[in-house]
C-alpha positions as CSV (number, residue, x, y, z in Angstrom):
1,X,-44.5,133.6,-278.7
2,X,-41.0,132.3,-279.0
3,X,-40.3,135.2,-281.6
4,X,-41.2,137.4,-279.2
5,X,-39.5,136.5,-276.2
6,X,-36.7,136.4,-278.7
7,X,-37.4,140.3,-279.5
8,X,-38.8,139.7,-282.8
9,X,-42.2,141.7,-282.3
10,X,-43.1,141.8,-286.1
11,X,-42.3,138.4,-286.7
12,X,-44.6,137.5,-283.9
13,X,-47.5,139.7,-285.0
14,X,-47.5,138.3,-288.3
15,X,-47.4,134.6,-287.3
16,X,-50.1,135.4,-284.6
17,X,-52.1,137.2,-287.1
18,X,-52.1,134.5,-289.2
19,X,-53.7,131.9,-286.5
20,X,-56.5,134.2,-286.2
21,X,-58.7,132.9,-288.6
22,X,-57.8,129.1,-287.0
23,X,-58.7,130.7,-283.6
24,X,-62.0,131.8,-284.5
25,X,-63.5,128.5,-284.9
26,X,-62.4,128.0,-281.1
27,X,-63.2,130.5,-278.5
28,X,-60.3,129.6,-275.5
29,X,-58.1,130.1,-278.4
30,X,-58.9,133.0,-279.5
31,X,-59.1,134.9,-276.4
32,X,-55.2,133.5,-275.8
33,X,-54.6,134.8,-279.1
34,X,-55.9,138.2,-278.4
35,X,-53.8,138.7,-275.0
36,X,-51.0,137.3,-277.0
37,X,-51.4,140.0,-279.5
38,X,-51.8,142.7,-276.7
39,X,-48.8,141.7,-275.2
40,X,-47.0,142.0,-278.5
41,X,-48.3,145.5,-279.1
42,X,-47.5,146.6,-275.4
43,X,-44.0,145.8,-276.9
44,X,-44.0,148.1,-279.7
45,X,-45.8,150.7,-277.4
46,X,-49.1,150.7,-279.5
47,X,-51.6,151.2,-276.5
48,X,-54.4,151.3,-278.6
49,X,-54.0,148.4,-280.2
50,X,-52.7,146.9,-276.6
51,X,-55.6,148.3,-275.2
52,X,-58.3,147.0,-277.9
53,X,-57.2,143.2,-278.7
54,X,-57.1,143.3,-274.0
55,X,-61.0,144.7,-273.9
56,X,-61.7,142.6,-276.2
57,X,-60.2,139.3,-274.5
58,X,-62.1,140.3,-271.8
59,X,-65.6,140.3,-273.1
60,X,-64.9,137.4,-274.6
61,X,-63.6,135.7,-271.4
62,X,-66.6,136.5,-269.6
63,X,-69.0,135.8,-272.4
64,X,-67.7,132.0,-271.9
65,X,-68.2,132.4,-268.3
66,X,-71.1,133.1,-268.6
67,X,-72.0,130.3,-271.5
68,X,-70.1,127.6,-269.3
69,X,-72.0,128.4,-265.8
70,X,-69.0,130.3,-264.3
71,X,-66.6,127.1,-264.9
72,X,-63.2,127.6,-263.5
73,X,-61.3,126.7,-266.8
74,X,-62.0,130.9,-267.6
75,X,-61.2,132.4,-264.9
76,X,-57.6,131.6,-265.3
77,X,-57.9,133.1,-268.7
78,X,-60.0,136.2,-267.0
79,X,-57.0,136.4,-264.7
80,X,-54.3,136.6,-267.2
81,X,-56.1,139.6,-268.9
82,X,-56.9,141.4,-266.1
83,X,-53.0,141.4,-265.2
84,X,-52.3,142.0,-268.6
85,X,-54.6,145.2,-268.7
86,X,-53.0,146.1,-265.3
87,X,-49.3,146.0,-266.7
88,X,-50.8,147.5,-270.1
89,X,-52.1,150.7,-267.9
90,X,-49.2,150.7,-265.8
91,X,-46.6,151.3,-268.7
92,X,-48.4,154.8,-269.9
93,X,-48.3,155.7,-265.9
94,X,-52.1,155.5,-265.7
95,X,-51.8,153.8,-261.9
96,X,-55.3,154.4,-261.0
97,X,-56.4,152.3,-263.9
98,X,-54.3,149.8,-263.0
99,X,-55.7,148.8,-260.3
């Protein structure tokens, strides 16, 4: 994420598209990845995108909830996409969603 915070959004996307496939073989991971990715294409104002790699976060999040008996190690992760949706919703001045 340091390319983003840096402003390099591209940069950023490709490097976190490339850890992807490294992600996939370990489910925390991959569900930081995808709200790292959303927060890169909130960025470059690609809701969509925002919007899909978020929902898709969150199903996983609560899949591993569900998996782990409701452990507390995801519901920090649950949190951080929930907020992330929030801020995602509140950029494109949808308020009720927001919430």
């Amino acid at each position: 994420m340091r390319y983003a915070k840096d402003g390099y959004m591209d940069q950023a996307e490709k490097w976190l598209k490339k850890a992807e496939n490294l992600a996939a073989k370990a489910p925390r991971l991959e569900i930081i990845l995808h709200n790292n990715l959303a927060c890169i294409y909130n960025k470059k104002a690609d809701f969509n995108q925002a919007l899909y790699h978020l929902r898709r976060s969150e199903f996983m999040t609560q899949e591993m909830r569900r998996k782990s008996g409701y452990s507390i190690n995801y519901d920090r992760l649950l949190i951080d996409c929930w907020l992330n949706l929030s801020v995602l919703f509140s950029t494109e001045k949808m308020h009720s969603e927001a919430l």
